[in-house]
N, C-alpha and C positions, 0 to 999 in steps of 0.2 A: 484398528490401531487408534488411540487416544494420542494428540499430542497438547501439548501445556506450550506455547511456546512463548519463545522472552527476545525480545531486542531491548538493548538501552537504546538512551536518546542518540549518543552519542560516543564513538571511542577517542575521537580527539578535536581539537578547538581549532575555528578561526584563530585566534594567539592563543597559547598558554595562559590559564581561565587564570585571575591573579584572586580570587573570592574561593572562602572555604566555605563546604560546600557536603553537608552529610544530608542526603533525601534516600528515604524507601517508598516505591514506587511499585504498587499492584495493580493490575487490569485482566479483565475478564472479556471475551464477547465468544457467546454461545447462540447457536441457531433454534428454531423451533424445529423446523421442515428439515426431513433428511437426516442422513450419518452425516457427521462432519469431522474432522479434526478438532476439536475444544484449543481456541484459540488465547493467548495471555502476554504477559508478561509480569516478573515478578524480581526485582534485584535491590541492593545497596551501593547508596552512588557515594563516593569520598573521593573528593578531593584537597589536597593541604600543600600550601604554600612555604616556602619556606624550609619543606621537609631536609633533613641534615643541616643545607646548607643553605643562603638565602636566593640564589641562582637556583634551585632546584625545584620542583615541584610532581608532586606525586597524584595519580591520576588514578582510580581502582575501580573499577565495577565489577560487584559479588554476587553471584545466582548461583542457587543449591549447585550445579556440578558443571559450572561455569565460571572461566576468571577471564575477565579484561584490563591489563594497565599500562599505563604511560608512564614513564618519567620525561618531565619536561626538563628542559635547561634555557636558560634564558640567556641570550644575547651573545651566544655562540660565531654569528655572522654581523657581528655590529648592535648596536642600540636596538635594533628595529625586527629582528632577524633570529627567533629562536628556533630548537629545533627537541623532536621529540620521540623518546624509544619505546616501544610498544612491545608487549607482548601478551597473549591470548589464546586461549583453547580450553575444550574441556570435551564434557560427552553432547551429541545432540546438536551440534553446530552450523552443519549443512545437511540437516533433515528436508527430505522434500515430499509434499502430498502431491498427487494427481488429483486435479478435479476439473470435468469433464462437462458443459451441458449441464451445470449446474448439478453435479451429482461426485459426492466424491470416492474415490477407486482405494481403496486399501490394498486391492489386489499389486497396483501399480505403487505404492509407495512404500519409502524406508527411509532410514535411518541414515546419517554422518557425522560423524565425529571428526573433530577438525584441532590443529596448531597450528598459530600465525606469528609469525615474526614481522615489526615495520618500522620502518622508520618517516619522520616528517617532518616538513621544513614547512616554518607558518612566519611570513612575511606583512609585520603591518604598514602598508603602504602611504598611508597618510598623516602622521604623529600628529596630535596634539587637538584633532576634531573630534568635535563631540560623536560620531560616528563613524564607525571604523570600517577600511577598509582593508580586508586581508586577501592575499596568495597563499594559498596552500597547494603544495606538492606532497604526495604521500606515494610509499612503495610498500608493499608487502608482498610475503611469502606465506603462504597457506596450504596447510597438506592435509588432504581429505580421508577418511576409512571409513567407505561405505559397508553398510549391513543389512540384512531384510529385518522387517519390523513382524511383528508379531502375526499380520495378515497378509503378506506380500505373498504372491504365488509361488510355488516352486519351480518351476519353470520361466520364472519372470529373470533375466540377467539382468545382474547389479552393475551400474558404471564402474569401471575400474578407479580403484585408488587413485588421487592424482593429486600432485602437485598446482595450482594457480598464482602465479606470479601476478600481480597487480598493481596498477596505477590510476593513480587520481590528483586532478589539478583542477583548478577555478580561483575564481574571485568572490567575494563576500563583500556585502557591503550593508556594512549591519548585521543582524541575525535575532534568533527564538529562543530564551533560554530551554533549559529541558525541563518545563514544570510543567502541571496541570493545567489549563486555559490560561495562558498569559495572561497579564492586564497588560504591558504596555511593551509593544515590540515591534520591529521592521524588518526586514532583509528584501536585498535583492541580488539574486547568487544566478553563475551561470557555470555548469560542471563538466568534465570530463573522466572519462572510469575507461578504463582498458583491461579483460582477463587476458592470460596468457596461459593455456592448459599444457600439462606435460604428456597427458597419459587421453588425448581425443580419440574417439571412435563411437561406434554404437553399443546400445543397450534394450533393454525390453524383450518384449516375444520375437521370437526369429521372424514370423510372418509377418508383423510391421512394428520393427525397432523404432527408437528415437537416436538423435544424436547429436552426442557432446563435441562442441567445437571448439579447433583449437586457441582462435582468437573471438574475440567479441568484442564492440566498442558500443559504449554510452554515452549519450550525451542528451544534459537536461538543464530546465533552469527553474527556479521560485520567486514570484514575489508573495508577501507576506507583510498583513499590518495588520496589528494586536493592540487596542484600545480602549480603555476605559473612563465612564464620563463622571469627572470630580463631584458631582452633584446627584445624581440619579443612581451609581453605582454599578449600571448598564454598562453591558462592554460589549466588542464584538471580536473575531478573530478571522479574517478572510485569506485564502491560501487560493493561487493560481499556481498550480504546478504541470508542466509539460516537459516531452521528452522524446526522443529518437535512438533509435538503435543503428548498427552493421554487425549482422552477422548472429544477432541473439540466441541462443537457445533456451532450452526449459529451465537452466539454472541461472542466467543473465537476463531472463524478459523481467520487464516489467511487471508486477502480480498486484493488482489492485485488489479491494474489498475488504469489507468489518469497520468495526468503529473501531482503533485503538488508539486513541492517540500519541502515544510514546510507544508505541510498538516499533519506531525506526525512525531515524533524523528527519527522511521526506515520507513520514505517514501517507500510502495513497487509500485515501477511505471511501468506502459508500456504505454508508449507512444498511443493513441488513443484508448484506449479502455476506457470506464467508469469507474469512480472512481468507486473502488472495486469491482466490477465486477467479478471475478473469486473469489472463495472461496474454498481453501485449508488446507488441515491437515499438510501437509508437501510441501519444495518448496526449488528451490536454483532459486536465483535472480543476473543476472548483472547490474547493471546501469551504464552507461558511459556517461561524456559529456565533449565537448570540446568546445572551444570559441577562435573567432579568432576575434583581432580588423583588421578593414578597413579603419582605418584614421589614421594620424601621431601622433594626440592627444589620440588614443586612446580611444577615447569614444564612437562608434559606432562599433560591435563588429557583426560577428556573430555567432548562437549557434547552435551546433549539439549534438544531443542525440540520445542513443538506450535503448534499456532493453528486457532480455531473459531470460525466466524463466523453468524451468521444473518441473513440480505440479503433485502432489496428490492431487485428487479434495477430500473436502469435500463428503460422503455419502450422495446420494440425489443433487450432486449438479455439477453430471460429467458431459464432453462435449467430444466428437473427439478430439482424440489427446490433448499431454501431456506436449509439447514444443511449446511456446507461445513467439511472438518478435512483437515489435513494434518500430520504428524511428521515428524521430523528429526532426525541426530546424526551428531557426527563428534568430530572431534579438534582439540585449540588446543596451541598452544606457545606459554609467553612467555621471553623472554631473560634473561638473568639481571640484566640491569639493567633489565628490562619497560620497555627504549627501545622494543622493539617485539614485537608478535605477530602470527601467522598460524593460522589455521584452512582447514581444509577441510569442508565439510560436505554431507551429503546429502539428501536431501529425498524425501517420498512423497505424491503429492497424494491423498488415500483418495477424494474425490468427484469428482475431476475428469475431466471428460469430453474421451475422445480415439477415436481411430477404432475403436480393437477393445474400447471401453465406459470403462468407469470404473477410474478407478489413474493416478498418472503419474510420473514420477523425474525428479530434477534434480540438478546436483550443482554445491557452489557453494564457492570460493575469496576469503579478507579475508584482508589483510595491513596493517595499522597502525603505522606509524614516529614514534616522538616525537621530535622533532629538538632541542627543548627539555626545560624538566620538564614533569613530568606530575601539575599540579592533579588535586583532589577535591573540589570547591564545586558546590553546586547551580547550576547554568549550565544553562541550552539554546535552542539559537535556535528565535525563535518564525515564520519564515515560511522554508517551505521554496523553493529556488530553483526557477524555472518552467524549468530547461533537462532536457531531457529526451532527449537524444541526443547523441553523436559520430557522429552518423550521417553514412554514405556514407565515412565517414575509412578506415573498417575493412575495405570490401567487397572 
């Protein structure tokens, strides 16, 4: 089974994003070593103020057989106090891979299709500072149709259909827009996420099932600083992100790995290993990256990145050692009107495990189109999209 798969940055904001806002966003990262899932994203991001009315604003993310949107309203609970209606679904949603020891299982994975309904309440707590700080509460409803994929075994049982009732609340204080390598950004965010399943029990081969639990609770936090220096044109982007579970399963863990960077609100990356790949209950994550131009203009640059993590595996899903790093670099170009850039990058996974031991290479392709201008405001959306494939599209 081939999957393509797409997160936006973001399905909905720290406040109601007030900046219009049209970007097309491609990413690629592909392994050398091993079958893999072919890992991506690819969508059109729109956003418009003002839509109808001047209290309204409209919120879209478009992918080939995928739609996410919001309509925002402003100022529903006071000045300060908006609130925002969501809706989303298509094919390929909650697609899940099995990957095992470094090795990935087609036999074990498939396909979901998903429709979510949500609603959210985004509170800016402190008016008139130059940095913001926001409450968000969000609720959604999501209903899953799973299906075997193209190499799923026949005797492998599929999770039941199910309903996922969910919540999420935190604080923001600051944030990342959803572009290519920021230049200038902060956040320090602390979260909570609760599933709620209608339809729990087990799945897989009769002789050792997995299984879907009813409840799951998340809890994580970020800080993040994104900097660029007026003079030199050198920037860097550094992300500490950690996190904890109760109760997680194979669809609520944690799943680190790949370079992608907008592949999800909290990217958990390492550099050459497969997109999600490791799957944990608990984790603390570095991410660092730096960018150096090599011409006078500025517009050819190049990129280095690392990521180091130290995990608690998922039950069922442990490997050798607990401290996990991977490096990465390559090269960016922006245009000279940075309507758009592209990078290539490549990746080294140092602990990750594959047939002939440990090491592994990736090599990964972004391309970024601003169709509009291009804002600088602390923005970023706080739930990432649960679609997780163009699967089957590709094969």
């Amino acid at each position: 089974m081939i999957i393509f798969s797409w997160l936006a940055a973001g399905t909905g904001w720290a406040q109601i994003d007030p900046e219009s806002r049209d970007l097309v966003q491609l990413g690629y990262n592909g392994a050398f070593e091993g079958e893999q899932p072919i890992a991506g994203y690819a969508f059109y991001y729109h956003n418009q103020p003002d839509f109808l009315r001047t209290n309204l604003t409209l919120r879209l993310a478009v992918a080939p057989v995928y739609v996410d949107s919001e309509l925002g309203i402003h100022q529903v609970f006071g000045p300060n106090t908006d609130v925002g209606l969501g809706m989303a679904g298509g094919a390929f949603g909650d697609d899940y891979n099995e990957i095992h020891d470094g090795a990935y299982i087609p036999q074990q994975s498939f396909f979901g299709n998903n429709i979510e309904l949500s609603s959210s309440l985004y509170h800016l707590i402190n008016p008139g500072d130059m940095i913001p700080l926001n409450f968000v509460l969000r609720g959604a409803a999501d209903y899953v149709f799973y299906s075997p994929g193209d190499q799923t075994a026949s005797n492998f049982r599929l999770p039941a259909d199910t309903g996922d009732l969910s919540v999420r609340t935190g604080l923001r204080f600051g944030g990342v827009e959803p572009t290519l390598f920021p230049a200038l950004a902060m956040e320090l965010s602390i979260w909570y996420e609760g599933h709620f399943r209608t339809q729990p029990g087990n799945y897989g081969f009769a002789a050792s099932p997995y299984t879907v639990n009813q409840v799951s609770h998340l809890f994580w936090s970020e800080a993040a600083l994104a900097y660029t220096f007026p003079h030199s044109g050198q920037s860097f982007y550094v992300r500490l992100t950690g996190g904890t579970s109760v109760d997680a399963d194979r669809f609520s863990a944690y799943r680190l790995g790949g370079f992608l960077p907008l592949i999800a609100e909290y990217p958990l990356s390492l550099p050459g290993y497969f997109y999600q790949e490791i799957s944990t209950r608990q984790f603390v994550l570095l991410n660092a990256n730096y960018i150096i131009p090599i011409d006078r203009e500025k517009r050819w640059n190049l990129n280095a990145n690392l990521g180091s993590a130290v995990v608690d595996y998922l039950p069922g899903e442990s490997q050798p050692g607990n401290w996990l790093n991977g490096v990465g670099g390559g090269v960016l170009y922006c245009s000279p009107s940075d309507r758009w850039k592209v990078a290539v990058n490549y990746g080294y996974g140092i602990d990750a495990i594959r047939s002939h031991g440990r090491g592994a290479n990736s090599i990964g392709f972004f391309l970024q189109v601003d169709l509009g201008k291009f804002p600088s405001h602390f923005f970023k959306g706080t739930q990432p999209l649960q679609w997780s494939g163009l699967s089957h599209l590709f094969d």
